[in-house]
Gaussian input, Z-matrix of N, CA and C with variables (Angstrom, degrees):
# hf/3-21g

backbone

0 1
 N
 C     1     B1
 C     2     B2     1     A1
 N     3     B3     2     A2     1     D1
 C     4     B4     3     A3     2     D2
 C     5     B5     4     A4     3     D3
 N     6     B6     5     A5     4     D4
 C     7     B7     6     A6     5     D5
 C     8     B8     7     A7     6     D6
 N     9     B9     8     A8     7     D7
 C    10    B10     9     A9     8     D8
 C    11    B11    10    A10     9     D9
 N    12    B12    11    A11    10    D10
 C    13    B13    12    A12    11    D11
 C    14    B14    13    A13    12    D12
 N    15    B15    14    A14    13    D13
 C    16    B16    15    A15    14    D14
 C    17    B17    16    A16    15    D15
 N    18    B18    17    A17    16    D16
 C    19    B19    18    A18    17    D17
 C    20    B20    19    A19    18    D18
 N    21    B21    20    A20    19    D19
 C    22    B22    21    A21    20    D20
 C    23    B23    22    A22    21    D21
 N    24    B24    23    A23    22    D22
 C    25    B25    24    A24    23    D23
 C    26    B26    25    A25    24    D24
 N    27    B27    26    A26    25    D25
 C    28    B28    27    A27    26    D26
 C    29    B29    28    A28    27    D27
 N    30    B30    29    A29    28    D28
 C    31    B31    30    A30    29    D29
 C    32    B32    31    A31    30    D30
 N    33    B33    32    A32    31    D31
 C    34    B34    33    A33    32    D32
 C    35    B35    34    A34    33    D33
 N    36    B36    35    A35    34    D34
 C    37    B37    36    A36    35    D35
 C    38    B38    37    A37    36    D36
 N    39    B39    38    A38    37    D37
 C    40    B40    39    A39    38    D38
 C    41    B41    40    A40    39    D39
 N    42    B42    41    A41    40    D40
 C    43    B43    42    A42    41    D41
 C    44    B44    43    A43    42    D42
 N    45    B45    44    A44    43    D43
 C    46    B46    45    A45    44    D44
 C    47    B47    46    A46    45    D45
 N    48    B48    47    A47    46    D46
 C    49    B49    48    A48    47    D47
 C    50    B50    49    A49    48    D48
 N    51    B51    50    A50    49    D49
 C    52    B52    51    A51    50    D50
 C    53    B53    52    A52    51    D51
 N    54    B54    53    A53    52    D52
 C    55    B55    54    A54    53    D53
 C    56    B56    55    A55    54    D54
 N    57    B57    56    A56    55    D55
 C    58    B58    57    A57    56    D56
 C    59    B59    58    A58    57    D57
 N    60    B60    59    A59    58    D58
 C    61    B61    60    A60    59    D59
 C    62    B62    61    A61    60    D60
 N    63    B63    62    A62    61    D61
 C    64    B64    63    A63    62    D62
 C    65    B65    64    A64    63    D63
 N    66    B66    65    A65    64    D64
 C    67    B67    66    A66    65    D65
 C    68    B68    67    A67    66    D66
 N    69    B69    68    A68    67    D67
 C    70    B70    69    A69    68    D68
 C    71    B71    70    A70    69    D69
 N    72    B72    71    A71    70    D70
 C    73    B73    72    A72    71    D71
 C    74    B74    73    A73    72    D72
 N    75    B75    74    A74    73    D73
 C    76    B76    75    A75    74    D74
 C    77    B77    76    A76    75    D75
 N    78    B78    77    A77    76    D76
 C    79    B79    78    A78    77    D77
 C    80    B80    79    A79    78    D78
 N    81    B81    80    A80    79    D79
 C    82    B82    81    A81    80    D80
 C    83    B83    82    A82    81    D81
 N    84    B84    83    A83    82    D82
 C    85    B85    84    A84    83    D83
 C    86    B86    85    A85    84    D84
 N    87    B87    86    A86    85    D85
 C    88    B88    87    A87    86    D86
 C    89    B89    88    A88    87    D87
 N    90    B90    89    A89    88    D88
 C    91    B91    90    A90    89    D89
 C    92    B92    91    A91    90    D90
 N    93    B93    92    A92    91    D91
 C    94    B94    93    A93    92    D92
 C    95    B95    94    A94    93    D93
 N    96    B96    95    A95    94    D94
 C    97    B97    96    A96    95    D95
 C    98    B98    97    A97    96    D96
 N    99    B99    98    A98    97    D97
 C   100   B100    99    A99    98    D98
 C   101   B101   100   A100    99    D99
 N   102   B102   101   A101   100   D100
 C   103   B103   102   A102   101   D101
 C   104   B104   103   A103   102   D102
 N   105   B105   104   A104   103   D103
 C   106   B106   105   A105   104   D104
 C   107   B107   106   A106   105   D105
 N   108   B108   107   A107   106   D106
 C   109   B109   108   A108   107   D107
 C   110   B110   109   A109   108   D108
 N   111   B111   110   A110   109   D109
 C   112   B112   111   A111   110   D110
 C   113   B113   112   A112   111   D111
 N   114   B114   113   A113   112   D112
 C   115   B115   114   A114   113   D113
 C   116   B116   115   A115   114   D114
 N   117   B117   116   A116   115   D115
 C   118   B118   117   A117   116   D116
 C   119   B119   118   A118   117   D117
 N   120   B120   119   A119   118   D118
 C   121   B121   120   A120   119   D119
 C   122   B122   121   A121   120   D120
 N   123   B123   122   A122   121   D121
 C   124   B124   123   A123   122   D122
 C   125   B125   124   A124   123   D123
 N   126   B126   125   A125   124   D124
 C   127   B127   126   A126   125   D125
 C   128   B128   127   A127   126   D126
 N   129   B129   128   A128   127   D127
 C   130   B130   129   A129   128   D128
 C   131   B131   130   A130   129   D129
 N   132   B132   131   A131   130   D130
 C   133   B133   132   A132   131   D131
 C   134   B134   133   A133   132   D132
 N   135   B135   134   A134   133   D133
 C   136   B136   135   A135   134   D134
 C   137   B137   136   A136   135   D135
 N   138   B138   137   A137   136   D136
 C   139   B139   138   A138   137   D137
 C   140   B140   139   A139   138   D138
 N   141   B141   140   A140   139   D139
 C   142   B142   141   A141   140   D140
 C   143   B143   142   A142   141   D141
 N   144   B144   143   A143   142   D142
 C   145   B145   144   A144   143   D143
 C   146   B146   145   A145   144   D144
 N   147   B147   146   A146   145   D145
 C   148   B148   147   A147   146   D146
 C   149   B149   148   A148   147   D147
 N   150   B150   149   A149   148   D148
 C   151   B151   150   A150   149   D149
 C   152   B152   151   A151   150   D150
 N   153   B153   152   A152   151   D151
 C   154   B154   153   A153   152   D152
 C   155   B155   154   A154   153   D153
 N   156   B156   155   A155   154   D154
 C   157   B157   156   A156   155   D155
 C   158   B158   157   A157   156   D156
 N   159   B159   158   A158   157   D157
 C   160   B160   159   A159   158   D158
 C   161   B161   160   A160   159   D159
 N   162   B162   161   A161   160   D160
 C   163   B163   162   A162   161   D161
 C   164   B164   163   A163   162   D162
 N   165   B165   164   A164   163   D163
 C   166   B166   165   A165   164   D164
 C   167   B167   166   A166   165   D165
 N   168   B168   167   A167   166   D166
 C   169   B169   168   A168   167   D167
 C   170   B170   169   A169   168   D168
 N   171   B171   170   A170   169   D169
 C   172   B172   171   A171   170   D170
 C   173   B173   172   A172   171   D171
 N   174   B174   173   A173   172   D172
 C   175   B175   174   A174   173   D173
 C   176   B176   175   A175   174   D174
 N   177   B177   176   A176   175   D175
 C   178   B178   177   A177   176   D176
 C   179   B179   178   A178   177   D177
 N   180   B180   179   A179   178   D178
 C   181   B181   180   A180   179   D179
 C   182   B182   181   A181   180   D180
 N   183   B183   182   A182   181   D181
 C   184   B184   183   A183   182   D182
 C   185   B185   184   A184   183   D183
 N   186   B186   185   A185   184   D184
 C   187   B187   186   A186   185   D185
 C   188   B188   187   A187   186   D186
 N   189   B189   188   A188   187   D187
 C   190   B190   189   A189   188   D188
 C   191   B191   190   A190   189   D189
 N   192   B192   191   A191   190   D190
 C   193   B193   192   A192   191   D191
 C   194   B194   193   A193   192   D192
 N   195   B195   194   A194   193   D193
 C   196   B196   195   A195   194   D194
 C   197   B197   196   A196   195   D195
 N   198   B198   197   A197   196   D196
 C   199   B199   198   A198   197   D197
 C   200   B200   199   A199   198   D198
 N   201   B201   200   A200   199   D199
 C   202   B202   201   A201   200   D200
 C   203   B203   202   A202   201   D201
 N   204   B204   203   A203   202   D202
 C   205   B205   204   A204   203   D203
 C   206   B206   205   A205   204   D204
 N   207   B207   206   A206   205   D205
 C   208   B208   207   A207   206   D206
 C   209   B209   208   A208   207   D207
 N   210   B210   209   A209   208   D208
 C   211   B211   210   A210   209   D209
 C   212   B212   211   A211   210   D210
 N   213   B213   212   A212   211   D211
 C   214   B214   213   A213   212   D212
 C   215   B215   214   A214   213   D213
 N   216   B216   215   A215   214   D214
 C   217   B217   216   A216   215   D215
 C   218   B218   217   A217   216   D216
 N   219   B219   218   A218   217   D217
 C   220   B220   219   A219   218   D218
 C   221   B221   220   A220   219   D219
 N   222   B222   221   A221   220   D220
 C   223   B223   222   A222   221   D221
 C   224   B224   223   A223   222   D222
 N   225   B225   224   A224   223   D223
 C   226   B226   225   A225   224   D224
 C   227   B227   226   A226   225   D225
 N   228   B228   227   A227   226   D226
 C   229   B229   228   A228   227   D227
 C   230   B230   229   A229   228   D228
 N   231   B231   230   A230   229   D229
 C   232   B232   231   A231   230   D230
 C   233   B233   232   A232   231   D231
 N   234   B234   233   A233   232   D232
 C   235   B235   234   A234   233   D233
 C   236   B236   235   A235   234   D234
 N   237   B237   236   A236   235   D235
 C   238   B238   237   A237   236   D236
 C   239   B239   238   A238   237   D237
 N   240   B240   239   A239   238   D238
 C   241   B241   240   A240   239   D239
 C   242   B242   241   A241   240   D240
 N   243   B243   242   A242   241   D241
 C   244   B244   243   A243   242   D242
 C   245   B245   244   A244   243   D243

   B1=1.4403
   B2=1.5245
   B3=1.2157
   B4=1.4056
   B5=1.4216
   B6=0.9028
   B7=1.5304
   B8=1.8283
   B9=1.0665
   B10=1.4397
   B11=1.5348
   B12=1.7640
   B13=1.3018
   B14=1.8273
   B15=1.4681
   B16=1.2461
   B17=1.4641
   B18=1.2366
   B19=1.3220
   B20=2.1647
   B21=1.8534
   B22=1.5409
   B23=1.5744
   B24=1.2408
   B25=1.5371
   B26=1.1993
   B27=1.8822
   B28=1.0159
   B29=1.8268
   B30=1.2765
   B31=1.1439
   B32=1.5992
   B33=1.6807
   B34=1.3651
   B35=1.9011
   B36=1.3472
   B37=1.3936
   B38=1.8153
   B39=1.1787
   B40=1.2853
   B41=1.5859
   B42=1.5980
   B43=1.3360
   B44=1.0677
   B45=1.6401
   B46=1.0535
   B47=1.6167
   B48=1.7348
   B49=1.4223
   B50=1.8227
   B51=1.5579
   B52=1.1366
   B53=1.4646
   B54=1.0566
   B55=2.0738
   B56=1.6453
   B57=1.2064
   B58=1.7904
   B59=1.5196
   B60=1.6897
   B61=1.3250
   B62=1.8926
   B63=1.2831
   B64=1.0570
   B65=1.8273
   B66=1.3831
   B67=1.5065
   B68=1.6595
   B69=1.3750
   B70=1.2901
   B71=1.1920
   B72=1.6615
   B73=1.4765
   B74=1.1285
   B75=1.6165
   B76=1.5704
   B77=1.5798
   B78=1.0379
   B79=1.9993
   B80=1.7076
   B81=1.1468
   B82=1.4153
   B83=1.8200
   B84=1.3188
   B85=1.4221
   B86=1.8498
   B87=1.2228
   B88=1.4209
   B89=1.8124
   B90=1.0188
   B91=1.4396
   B92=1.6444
   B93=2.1454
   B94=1.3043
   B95=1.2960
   B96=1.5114
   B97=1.4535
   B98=1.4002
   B99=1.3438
   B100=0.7872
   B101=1.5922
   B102=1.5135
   B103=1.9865
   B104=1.1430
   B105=1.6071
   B106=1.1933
   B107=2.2758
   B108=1.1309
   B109=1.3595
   B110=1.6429
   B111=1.2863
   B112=1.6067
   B113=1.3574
   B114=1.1579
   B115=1.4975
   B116=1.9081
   B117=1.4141
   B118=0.9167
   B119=1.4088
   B120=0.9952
   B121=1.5392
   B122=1.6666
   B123=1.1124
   B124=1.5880
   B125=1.5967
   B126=1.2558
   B127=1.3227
   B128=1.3426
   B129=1.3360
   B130=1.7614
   B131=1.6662
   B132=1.3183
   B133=1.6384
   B134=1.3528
   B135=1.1519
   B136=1.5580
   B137=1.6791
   B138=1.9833
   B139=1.4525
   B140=1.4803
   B141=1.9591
   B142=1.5778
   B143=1.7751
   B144=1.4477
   B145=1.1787
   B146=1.3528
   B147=1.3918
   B148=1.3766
   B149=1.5183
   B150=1.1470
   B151=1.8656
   B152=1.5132
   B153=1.2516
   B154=1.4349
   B155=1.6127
   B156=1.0937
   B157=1.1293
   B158=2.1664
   B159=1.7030
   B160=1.4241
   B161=1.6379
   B162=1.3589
   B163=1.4204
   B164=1.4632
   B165=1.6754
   B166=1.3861
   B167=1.3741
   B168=1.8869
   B169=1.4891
   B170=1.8794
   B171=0.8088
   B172=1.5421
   B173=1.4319
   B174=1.3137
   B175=1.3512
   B176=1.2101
   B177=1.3569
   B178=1.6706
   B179=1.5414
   B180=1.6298
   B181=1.0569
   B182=1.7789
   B183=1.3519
   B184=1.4112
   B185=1.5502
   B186=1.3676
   B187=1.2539
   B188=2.0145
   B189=1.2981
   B190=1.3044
   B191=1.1253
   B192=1.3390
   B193=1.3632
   B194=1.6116
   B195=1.2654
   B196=1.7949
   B197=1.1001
   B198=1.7916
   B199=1.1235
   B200=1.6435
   B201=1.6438
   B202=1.5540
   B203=1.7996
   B204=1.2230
   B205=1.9393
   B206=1.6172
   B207=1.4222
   B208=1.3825
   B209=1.7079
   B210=1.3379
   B211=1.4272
   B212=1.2624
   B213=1.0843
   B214=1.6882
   B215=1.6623
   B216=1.3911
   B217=1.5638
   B218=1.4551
   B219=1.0123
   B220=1.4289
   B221=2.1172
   B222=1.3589
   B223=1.6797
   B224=1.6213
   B225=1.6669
   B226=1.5459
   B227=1.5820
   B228=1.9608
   B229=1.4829
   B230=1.7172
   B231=1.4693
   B232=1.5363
   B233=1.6755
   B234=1.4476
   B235=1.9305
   B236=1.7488
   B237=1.1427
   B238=1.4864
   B239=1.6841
   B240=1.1078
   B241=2.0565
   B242=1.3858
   B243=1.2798
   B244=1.5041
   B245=1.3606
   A1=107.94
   A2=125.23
   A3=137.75
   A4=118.24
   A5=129.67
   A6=136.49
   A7=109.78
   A8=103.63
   A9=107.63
   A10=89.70
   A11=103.96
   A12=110.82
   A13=107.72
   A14=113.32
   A15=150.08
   A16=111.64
   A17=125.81
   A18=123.58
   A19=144.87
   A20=91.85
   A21=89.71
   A22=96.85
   A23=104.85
   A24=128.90
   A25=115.60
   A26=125.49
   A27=130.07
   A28=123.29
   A29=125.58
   A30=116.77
   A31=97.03
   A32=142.89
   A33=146.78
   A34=94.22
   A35=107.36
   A36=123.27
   A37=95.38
   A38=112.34
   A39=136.09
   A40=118.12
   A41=125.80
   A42=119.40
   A43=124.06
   A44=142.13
   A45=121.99
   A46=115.52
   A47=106.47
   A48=107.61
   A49=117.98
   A50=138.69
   A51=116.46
   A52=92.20
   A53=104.65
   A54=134.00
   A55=111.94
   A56=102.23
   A57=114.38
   A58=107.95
   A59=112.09
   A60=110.73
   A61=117.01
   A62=116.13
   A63=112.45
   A64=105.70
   A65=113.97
   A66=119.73
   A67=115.69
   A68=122.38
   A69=117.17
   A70=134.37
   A71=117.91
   A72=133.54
   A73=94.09
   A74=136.81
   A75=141.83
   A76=101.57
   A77=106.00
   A78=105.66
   A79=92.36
   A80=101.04
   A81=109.53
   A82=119.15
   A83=123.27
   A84=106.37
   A85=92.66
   A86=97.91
   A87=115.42
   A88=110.62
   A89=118.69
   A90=94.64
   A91=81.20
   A92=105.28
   A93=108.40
   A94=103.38
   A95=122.78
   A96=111.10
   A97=114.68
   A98=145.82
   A99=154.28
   A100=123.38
   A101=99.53
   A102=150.92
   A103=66.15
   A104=121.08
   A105=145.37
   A106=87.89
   A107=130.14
   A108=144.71
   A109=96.38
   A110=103.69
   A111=121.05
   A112=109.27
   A113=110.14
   A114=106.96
   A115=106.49
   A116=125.13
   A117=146.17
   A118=100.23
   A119=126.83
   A120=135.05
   A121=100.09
   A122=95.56
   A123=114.49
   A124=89.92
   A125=129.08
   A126=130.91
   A127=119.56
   A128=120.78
   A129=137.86
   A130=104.06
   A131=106.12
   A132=114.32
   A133=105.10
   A134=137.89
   A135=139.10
   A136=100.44
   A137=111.87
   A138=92.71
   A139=124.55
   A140=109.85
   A141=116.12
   A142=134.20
   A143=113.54
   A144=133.27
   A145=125.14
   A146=113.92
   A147=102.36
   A148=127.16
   A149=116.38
   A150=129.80
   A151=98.40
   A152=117.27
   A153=108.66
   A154=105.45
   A155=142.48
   A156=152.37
   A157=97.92
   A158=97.74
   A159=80.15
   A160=111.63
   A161=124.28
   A162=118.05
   A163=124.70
   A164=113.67
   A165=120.22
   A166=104.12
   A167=116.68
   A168=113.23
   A169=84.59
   A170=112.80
   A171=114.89
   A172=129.40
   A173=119.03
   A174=143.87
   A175=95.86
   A176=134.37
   A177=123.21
   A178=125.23
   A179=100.29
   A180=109.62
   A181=116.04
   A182=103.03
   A183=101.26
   A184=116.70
   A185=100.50
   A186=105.89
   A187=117.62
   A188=152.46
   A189=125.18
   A190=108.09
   A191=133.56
   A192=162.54
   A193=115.17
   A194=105.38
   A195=123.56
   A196=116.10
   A197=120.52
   A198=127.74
   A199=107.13
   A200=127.44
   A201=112.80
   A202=88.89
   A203=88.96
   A204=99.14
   A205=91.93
   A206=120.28
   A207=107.94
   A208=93.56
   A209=105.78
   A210=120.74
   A211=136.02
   A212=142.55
   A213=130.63
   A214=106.25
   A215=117.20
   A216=103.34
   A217=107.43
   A218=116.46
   A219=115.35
   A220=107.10
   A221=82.21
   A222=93.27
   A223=119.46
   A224=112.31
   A225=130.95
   A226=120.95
   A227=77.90
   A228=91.59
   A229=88.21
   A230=136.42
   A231=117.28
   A232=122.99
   A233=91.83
   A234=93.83
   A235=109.61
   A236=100.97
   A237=114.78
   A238=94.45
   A239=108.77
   A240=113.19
   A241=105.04
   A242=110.35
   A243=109.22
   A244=151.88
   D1=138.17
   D2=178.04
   D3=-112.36
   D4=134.39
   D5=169.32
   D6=-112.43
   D7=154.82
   D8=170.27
   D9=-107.28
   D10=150.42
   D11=160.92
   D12=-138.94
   D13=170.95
   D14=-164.03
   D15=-100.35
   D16=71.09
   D17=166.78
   D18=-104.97
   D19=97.70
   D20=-165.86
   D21=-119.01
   D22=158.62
   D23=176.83
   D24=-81.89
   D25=115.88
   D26=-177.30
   D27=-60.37
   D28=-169.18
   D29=-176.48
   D30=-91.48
   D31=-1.11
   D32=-167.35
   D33=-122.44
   D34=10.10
   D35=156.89
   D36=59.59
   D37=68.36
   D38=-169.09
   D39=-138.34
   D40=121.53
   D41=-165.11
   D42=-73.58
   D43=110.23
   D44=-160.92
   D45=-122.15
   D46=100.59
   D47=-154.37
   D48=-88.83
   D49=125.32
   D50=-162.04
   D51=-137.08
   D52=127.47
   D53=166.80
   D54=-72.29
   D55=78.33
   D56=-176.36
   D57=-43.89
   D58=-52.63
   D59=-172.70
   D60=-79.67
   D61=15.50
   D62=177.46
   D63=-135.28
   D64=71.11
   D65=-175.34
   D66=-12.63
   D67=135.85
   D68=-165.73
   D69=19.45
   D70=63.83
   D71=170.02
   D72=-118.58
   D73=88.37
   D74=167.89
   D75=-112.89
   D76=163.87
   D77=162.76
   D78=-172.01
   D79=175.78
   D80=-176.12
   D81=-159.61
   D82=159.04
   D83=-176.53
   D84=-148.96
   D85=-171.70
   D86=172.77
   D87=-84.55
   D88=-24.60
   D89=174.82
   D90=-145.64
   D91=174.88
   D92=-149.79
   D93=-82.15
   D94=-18.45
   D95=169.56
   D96=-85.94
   D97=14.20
   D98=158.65
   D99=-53.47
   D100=-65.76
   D101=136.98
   D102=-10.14
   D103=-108.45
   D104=-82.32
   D105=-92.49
   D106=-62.52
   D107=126.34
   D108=17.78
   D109=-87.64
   D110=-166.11
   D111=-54.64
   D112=-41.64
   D113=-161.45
   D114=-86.12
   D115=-15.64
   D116=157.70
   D117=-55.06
   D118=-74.31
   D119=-166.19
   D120=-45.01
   D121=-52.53
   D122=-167.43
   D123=-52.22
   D124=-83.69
   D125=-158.31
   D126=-51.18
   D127=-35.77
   D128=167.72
   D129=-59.80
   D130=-35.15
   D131=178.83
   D132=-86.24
   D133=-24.90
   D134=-174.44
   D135=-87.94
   D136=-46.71
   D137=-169.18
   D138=-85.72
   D139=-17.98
   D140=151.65
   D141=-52.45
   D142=-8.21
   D143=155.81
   D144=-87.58
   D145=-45.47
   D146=163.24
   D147=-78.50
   D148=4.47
   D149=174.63
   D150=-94.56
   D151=-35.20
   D152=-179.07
   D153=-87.37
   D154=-28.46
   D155=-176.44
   D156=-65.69
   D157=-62.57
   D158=-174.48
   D159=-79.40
   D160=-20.16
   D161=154.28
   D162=-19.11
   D163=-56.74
   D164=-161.90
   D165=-87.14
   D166=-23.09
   D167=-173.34
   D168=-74.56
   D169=-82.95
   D170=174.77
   D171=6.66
   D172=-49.11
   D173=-179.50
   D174=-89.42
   D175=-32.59
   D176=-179.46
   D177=-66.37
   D178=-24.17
   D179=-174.10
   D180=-87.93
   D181=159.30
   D182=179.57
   D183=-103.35
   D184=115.90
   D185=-167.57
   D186=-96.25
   D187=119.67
   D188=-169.03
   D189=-79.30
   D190=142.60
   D191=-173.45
   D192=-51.25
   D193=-16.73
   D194=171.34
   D195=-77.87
   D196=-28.79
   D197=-158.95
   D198=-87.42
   D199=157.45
   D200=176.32
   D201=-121.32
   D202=164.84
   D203=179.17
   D204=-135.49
   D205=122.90
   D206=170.12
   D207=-124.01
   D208=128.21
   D209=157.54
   D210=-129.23
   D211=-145.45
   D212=-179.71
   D213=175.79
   D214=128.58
   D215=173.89
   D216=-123.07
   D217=154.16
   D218=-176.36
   D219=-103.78
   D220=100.56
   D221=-162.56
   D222=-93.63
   D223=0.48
   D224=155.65
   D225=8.88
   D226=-76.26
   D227=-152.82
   D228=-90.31
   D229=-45.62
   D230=169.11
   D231=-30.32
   D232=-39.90
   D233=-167.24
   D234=-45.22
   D235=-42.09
   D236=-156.90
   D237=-68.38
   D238=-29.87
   D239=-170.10
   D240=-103.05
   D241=-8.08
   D242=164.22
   D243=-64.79

């Protein structure tokens, strides 16, 4: 999975990296791989929250026992931050 991200230099000349397609996933560092590090973290941390988030809506619901759900996640790049 790929994301595009947003990377500009603050006015304290600080990297400040932001993930458009994932609403408030920004981070920032002192140099661009720093940024670059952080903002990674950030997004692996933003999309393991939202898997657990729809996990639990998921499980709330009542589903009948006839029904099948087939899905698949591609859990690669989580394993490693897990």
């Amino acid at each position: 999975m790929k994301f595009n991200i947003i990377c500009e230099i603050d006015d304290e000349g600080r990297y400040v990296v932001e993930c458009p397609e994932l609403p408030g996933c920004l981070s920032e560092g002192d140099t661009m791989e720093e940024a670059l590090n952080n903002i990674n973290e950030a997004i692996i941390g933003s999309l393991t929250s939202r898997l657990k988030n729809a996990k639990n809506n998921f499980l709330k619901k009542k589903i009948p026992i006839h029904n099948k759900i087939n899905f698949s996640l591609d859990t690669t790049m989580t394993a490693e931050y897990a």
